[in-house]
PyMOL CGO cylinders between C-alpha atoms (Angstrom):
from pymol import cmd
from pymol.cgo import CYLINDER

trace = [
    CYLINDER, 4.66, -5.89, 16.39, 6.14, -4.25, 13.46, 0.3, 1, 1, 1, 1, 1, 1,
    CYLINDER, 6.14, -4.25, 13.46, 9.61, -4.48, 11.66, 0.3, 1, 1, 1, 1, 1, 1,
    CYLINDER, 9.61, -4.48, 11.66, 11.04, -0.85, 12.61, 0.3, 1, 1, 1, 1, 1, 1,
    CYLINDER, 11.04, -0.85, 12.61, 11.42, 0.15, 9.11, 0.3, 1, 1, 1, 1, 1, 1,
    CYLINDER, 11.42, 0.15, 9.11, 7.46, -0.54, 8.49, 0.3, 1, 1, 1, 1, 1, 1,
    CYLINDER, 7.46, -0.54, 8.49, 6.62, 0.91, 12.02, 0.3, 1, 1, 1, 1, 1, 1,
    CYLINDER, 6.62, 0.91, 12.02, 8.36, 4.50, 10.77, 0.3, 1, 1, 1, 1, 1, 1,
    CYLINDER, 8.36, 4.50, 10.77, 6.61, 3.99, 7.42, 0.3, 1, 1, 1, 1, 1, 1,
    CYLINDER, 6.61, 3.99, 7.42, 3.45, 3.44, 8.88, 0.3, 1, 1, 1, 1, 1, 1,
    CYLINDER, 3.45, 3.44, 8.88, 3.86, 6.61, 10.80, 0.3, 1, 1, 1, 1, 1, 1,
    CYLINDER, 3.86, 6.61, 10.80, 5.31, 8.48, 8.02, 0.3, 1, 1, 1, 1, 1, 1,
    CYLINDER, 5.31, 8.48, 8.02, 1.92, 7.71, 5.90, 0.3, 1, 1, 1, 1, 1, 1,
    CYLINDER, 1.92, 7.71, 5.90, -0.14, 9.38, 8.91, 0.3, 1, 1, 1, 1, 1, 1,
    CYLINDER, -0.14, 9.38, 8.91, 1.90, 12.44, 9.02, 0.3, 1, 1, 1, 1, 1, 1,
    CYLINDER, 1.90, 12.44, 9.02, 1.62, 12.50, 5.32, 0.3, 1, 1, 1, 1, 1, 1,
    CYLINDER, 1.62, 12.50, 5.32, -1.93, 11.85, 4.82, 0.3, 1, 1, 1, 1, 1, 1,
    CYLINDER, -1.93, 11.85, 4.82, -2.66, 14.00, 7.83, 0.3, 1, 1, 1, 1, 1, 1,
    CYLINDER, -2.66, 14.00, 7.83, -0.75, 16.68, 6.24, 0.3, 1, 1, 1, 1, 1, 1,
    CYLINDER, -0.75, 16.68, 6.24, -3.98, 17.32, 3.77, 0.3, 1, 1, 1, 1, 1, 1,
    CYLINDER, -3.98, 17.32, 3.77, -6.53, 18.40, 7.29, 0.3, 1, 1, 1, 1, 1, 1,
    CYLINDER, -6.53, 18.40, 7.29, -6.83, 22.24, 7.48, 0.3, 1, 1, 1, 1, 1, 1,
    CYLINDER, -6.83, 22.24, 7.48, -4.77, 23.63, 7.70, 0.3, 1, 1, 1, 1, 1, 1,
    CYLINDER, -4.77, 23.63, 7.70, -2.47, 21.94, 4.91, 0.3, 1, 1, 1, 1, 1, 1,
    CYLINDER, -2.47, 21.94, 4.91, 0.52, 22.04, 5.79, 0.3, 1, 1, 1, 1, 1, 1,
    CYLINDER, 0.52, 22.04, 5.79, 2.27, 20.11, 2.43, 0.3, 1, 1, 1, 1, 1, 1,
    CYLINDER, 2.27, 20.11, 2.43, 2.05, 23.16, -0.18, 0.3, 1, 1, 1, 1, 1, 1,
    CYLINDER, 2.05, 23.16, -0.18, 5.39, 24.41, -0.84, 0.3, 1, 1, 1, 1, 1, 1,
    CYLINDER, 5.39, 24.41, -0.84, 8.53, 22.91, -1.90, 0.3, 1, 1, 1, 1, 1, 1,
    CYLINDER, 8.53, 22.91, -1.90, 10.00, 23.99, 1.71, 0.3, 1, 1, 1, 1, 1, 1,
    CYLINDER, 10.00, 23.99, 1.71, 7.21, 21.88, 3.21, 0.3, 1, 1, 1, 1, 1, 1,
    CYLINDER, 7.21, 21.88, 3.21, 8.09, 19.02, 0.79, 0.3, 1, 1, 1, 1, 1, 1,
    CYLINDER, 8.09, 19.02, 0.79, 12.04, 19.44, 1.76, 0.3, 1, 1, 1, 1, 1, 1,
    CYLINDER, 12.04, 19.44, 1.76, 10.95, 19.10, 5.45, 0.3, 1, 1, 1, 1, 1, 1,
    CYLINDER, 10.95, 19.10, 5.45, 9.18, 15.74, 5.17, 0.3, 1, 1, 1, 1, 1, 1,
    CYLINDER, 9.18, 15.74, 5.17, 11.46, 14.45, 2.84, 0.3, 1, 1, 1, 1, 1, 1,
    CYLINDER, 11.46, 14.45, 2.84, 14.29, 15.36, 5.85, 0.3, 1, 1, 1, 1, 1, 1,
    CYLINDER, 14.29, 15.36, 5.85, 12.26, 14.23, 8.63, 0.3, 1, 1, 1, 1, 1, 1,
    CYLINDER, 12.26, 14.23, 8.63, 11.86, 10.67, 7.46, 0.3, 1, 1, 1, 1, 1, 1,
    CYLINDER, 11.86, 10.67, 7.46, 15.15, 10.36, 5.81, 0.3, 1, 1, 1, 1, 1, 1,
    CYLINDER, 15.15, 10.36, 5.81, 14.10, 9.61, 2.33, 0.3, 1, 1, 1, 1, 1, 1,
    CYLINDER, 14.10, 9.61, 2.33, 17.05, 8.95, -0.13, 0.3, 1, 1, 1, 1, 1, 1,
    CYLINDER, 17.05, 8.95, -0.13, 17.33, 8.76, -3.77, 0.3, 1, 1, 1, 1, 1, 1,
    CYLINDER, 17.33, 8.76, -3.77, 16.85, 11.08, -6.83, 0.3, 1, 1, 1, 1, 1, 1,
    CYLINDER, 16.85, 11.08, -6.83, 14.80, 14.57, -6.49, 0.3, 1, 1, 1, 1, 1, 1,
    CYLINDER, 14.80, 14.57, -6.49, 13.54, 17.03, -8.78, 0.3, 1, 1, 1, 1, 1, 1,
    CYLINDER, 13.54, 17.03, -8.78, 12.07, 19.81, -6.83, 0.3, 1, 1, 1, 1, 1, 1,
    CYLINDER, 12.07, 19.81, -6.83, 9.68, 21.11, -8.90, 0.3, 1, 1, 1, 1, 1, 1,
    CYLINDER, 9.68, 21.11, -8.90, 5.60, 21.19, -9.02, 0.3, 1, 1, 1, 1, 1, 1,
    CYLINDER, 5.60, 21.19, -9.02, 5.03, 17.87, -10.73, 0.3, 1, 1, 1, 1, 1, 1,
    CYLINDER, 5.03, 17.87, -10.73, 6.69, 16.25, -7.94, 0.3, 1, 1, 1, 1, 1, 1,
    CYLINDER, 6.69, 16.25, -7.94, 4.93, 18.26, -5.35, 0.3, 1, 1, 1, 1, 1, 1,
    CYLINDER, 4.93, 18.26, -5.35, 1.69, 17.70, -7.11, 0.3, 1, 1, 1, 1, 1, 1,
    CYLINDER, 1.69, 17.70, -7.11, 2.46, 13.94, -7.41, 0.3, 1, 1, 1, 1, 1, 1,
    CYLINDER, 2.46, 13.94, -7.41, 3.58, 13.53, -3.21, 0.3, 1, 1, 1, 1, 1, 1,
    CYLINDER, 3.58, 13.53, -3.21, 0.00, 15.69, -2.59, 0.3, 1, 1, 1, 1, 1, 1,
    CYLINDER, 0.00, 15.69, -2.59, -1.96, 13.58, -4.57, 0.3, 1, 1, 1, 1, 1, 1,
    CYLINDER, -1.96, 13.58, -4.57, -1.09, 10.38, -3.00, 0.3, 1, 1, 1, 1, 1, 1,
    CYLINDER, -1.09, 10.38, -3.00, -2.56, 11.40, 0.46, 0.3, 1, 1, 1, 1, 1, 1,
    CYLINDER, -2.56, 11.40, 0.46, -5.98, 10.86, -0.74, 0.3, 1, 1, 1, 1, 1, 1,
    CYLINDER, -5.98, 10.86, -0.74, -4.91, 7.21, -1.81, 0.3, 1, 1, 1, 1, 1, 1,
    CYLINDER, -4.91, 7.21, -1.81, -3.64, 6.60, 0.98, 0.3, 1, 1, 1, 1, 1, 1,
    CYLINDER, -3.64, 6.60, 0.98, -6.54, 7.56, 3.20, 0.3, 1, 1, 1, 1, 1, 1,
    CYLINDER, -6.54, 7.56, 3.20, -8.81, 6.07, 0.57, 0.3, 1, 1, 1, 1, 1, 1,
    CYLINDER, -8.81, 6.07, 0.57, -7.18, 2.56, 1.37, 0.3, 1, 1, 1, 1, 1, 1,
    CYLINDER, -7.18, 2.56, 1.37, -6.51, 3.49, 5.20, 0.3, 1, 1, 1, 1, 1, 1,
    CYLINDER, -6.51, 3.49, 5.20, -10.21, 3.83, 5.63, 0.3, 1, 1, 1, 1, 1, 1,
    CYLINDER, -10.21, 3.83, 5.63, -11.62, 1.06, 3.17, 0.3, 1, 1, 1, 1, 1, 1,
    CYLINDER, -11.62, 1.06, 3.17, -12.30, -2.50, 4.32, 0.3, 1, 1, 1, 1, 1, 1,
    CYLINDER, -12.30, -2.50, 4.32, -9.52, -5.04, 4.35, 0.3, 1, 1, 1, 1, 1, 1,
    CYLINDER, -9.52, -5.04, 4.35, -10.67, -6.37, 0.50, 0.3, 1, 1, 1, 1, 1, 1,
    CYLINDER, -10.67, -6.37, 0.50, -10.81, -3.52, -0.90, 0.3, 1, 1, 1, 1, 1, 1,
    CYLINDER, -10.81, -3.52, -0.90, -7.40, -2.08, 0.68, 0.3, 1, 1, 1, 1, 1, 1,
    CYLINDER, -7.40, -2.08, 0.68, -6.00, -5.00, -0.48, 0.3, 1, 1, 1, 1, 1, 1,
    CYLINDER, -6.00, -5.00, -0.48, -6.93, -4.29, -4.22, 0.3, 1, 1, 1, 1, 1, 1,
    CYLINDER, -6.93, -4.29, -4.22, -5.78, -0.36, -3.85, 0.3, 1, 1, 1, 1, 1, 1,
    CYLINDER, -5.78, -0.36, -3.85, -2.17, -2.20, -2.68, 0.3, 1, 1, 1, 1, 1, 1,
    CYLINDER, -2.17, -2.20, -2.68, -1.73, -4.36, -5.40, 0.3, 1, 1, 1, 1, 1, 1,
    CYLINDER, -1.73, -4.36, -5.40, -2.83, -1.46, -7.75, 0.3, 1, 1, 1, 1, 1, 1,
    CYLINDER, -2.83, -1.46, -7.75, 0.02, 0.75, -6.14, 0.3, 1, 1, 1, 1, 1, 1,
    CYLINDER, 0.02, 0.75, -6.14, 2.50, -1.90, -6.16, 0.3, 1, 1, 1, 1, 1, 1,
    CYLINDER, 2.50, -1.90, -6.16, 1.89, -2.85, -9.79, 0.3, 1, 1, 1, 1, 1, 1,
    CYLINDER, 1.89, -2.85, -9.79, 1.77, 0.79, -10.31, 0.3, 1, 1, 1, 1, 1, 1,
    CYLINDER, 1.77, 0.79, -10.31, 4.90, 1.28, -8.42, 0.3, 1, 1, 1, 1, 1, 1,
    CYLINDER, 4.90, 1.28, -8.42, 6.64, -1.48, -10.34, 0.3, 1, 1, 1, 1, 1, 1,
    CYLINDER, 6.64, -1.48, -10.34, 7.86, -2.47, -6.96, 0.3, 1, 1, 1, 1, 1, 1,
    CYLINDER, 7.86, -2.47, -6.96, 10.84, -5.01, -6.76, 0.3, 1, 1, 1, 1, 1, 1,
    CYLINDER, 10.84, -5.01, -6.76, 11.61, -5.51, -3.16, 0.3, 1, 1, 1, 1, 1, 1,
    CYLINDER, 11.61, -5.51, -3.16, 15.37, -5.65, -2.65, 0.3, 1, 1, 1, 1, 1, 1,
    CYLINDER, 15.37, -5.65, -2.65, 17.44, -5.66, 1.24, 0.3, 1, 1, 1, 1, 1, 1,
    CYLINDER, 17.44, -5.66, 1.24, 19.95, -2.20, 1.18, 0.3, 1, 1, 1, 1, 1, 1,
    CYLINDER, 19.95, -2.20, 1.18, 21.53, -1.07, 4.18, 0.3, 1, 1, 1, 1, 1, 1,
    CYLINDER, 21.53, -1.07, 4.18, 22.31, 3.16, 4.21, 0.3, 1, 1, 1, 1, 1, 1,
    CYLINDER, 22.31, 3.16, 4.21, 22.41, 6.07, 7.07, 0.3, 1, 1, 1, 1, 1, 1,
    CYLINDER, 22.41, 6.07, 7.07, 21.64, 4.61, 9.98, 0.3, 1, 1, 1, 1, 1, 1,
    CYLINDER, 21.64, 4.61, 9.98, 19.34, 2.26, 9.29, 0.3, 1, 1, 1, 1, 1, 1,
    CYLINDER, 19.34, 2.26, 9.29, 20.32, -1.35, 9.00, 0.3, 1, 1, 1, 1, 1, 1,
    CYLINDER, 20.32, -1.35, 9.00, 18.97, -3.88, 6.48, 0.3, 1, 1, 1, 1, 1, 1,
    CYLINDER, 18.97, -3.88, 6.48, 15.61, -3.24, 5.20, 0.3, 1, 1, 1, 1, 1, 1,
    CYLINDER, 15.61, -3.24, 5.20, 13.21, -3.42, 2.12, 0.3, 1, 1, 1, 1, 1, 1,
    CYLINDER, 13.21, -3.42, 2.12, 13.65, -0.73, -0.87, 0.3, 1, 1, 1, 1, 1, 1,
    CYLINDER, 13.65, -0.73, -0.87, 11.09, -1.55, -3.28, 0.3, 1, 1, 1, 1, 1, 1,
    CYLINDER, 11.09, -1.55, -3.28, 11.41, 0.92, -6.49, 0.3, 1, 1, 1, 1, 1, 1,
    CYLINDER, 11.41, 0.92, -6.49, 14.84, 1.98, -7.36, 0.3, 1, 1, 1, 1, 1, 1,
    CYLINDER, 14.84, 1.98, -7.36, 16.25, 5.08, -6.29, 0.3, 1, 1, 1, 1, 1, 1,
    CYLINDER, 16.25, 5.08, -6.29, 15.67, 6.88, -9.51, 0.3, 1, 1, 1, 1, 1, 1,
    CYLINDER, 15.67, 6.88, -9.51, 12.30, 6.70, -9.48, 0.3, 1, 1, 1, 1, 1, 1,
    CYLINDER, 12.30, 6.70, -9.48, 10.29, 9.46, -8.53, 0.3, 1, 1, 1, 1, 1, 1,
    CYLINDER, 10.29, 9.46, -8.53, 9.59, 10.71, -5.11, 0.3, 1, 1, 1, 1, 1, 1,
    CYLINDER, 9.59, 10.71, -5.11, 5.99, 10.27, -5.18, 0.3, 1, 1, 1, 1, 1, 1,
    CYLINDER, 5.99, 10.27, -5.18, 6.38, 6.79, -6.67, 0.3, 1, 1, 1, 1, 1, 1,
    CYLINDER, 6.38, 6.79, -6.67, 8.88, 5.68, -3.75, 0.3, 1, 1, 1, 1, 1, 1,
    CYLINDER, 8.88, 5.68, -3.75, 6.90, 6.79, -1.40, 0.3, 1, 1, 1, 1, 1, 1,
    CYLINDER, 6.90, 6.79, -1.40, 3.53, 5.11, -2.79, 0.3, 1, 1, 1, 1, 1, 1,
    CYLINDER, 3.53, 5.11, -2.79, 5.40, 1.93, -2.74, 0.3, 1, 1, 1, 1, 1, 1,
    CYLINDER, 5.40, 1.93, -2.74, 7.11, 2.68, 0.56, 0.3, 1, 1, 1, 1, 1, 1,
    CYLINDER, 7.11, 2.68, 0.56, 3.69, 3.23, 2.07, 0.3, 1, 1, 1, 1, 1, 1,
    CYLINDER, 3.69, 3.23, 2.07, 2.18, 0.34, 0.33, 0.3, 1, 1, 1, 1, 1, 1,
    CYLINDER, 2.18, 0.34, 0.33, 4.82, -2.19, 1.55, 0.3, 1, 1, 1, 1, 1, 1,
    CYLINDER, 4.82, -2.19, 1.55, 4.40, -0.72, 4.84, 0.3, 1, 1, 1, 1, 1, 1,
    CYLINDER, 4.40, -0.72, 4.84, 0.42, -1.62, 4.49, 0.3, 1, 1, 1, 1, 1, 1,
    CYLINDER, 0.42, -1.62, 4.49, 1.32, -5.05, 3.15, 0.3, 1, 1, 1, 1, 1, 1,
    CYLINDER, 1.32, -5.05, 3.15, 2.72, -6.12, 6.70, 0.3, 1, 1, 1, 1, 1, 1,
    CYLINDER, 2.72, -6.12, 6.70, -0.26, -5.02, 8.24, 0.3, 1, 1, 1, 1, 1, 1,
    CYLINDER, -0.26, -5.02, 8.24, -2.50, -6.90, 6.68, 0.3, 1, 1, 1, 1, 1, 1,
    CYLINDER, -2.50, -6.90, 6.68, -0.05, -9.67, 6.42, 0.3, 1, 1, 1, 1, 1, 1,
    CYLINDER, -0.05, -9.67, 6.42, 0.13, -9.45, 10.32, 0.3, 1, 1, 1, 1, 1, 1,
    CYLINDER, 0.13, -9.45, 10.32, -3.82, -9.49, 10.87, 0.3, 1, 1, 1, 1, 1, 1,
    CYLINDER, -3.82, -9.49, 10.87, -3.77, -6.07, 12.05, 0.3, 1, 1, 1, 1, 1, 1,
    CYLINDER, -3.77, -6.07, 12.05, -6.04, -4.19, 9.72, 0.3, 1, 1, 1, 1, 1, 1,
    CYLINDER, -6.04, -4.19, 9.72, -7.76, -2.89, 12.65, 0.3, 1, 1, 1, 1, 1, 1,
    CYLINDER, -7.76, -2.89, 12.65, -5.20, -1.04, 13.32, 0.3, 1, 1, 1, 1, 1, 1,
    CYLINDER, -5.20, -1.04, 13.32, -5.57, 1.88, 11.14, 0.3, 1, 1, 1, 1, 1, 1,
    CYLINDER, -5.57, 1.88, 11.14, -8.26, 3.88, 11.86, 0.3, 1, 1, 1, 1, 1, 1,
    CYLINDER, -8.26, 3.88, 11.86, -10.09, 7.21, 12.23, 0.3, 1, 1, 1, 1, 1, 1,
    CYLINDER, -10.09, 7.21, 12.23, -9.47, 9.83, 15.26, 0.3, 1, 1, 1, 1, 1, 1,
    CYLINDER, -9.47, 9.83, 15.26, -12.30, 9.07, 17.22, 0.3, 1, 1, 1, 1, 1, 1,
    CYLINDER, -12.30, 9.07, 17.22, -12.70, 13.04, 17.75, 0.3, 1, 1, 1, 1, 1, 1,
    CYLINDER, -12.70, 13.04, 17.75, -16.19, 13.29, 15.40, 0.3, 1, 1, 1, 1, 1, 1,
    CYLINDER, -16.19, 13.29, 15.40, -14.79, 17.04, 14.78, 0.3, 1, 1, 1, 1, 1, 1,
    CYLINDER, -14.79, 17.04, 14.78, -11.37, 15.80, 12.83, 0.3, 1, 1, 1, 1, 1, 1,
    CYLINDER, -11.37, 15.80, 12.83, -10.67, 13.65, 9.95, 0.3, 1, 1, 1, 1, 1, 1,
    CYLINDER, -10.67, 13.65, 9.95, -7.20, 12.78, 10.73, 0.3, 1, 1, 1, 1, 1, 1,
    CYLINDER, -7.20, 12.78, 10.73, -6.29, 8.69, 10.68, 0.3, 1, 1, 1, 1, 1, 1,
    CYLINDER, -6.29, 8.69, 10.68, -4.27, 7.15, 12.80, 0.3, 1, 1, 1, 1, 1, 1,
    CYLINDER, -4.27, 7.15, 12.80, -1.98, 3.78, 13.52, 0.3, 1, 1, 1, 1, 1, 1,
    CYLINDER, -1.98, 3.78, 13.52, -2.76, 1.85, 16.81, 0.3, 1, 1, 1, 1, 1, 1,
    CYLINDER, -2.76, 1.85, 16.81, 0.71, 0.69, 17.80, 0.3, 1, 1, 1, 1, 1, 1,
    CYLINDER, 0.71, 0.69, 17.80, -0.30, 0.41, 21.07, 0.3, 1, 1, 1, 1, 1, 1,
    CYLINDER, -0.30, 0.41, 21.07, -0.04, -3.17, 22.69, 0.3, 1, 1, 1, 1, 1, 1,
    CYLINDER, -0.04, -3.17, 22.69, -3.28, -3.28, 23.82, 0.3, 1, 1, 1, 1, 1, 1,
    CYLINDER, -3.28, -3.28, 23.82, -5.02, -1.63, 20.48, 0.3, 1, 1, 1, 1, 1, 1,
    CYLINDER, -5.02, -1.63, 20.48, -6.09, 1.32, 22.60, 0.3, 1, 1, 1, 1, 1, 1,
    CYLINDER, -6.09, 1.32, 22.60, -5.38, 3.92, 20.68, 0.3, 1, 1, 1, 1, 1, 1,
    CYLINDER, -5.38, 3.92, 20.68, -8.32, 6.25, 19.48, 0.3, 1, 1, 1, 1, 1, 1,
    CYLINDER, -8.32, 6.25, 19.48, -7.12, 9.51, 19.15, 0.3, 1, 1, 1, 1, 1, 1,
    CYLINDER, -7.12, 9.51, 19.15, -4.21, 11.43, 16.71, 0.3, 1, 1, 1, 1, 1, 1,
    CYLINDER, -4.21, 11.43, 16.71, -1.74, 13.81, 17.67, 0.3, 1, 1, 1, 1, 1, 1,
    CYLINDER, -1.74, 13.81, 17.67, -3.45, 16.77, 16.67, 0.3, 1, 1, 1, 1, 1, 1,
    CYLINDER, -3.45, 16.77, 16.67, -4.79, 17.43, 20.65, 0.3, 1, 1, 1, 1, 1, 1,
    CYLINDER, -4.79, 17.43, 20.65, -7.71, 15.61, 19.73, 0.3, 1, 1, 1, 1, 1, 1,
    CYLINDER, -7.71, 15.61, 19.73, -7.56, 13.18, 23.02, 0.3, 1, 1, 1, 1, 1, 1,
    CYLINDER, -7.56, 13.18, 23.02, -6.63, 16.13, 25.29, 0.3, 1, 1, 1, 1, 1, 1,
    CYLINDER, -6.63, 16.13, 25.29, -9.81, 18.01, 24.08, 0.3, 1, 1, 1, 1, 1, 1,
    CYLINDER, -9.81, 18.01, 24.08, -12.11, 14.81, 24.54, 0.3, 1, 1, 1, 1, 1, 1,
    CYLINDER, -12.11, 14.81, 24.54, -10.60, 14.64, 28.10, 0.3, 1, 1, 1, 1, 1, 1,
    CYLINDER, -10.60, 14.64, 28.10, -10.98, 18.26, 29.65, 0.3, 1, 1, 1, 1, 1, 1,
    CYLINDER, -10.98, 18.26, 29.65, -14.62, 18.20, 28.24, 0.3, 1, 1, 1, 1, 1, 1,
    CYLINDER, -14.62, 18.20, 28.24, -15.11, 14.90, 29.74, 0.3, 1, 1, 1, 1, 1, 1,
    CYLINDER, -15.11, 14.90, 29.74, -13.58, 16.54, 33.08, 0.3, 1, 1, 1, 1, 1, 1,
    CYLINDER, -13.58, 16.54, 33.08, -15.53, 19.65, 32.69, 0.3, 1, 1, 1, 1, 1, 1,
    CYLINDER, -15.53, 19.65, 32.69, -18.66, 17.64, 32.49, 0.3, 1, 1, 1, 1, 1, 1,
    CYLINDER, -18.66, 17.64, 32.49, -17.66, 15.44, 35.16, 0.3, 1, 1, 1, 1, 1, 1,
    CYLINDER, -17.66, 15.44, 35.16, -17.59, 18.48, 37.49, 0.3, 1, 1, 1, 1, 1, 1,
    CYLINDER, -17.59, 18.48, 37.49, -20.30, 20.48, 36.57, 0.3, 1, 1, 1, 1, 1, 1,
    CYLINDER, -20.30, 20.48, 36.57, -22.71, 17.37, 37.39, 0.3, 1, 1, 1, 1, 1, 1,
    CYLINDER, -22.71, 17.37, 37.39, -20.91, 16.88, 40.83, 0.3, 1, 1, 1, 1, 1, 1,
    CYLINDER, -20.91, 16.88, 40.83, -21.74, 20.86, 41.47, 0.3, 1, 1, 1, 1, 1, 1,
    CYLINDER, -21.74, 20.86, 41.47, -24.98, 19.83, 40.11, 0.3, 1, 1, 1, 1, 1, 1,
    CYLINDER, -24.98, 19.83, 40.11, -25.77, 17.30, 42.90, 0.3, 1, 1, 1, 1, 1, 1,
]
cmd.load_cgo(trace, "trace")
């Protein structure tokens, strides 16, 4: 559906947008070093609270535009690309083959990521599939998701939220069969 490099962007802005629910788990520069590992971001660091501040602060952006209708998103993109002062360019590094770097790698972390995350959003609206980011459907969490599911099935997010909704579904299931 997705290039892989926007697929594990896409993904990356859940986990980092997520990252705000209770509890939140981005507020120390460990937790920062630990996201920055897990999705192999490259380029310049400066680990201190500025850039911290700055990678926190975009998670409410994010949401903002992962829960806004497709218009509106669009505007919050072209804000964070302009902001960004993206320049898509093809490198090649690690193990990932050719894909789109859109800030250079001296800019900030927050900043790559933003545009990262942006371009990432770009495809999807590009590729009609807006619908695709949503809500957990659990009423009781406020985590978002990505439906990369063929069949756009997807409701829950990976925080047990679907596992809950099924053993009380279960539970209820069997208490009116004892019922009858």
């Amino acid at each position: 559906m997705f290039t892989h490099d926007t697929t594990v962007s896409l993904t990356a802005a859940t986990v980092l947008i997520n990252s705000a629910s209770a509890p939140d788990s981005l507020t120390t520069m460990d937790d920062l070093d630990a996201l920055y590992d897990r999705w192999q971001w490259t380029g310049s660091r400066t680990h201190d609270q500025a850039e911290l501040d700055g990678v926190r602060a975009l998670r409410g952006r994010l949401r903002a535009i992962w829960l806004a209708e497709e218009e509106v998103a669009v505007a919050q993109l072209n804000e964070l690309l302009r902001e960004g002062r993206a320049l898509p360019q093809l490198v090649k590094h690690d193990d990932f083959d050719y894909h789109i770097h859109a800030t250079s790698p001296q800019a900030g972390l927050a900043t790559r990521m933003m545009v990262e995350y942006a371009m990432a959003l770009v495809d999807v609206v590009r590729a009609g599939a807006f619908d695709r980011l949503r809500s957990c459907a659990d009423p009781s969490c406020d985590n978002v998701i990505i439906d990369l599911s063929k069949n756009r099935s997807r409701r829950f997010c990976d925080a047990g939220c679907g596992n809950r909704a099924n053993v009380a579904a279960y539970r209820a299931r069997k208490s009116r069969h004892l019922e009858e």
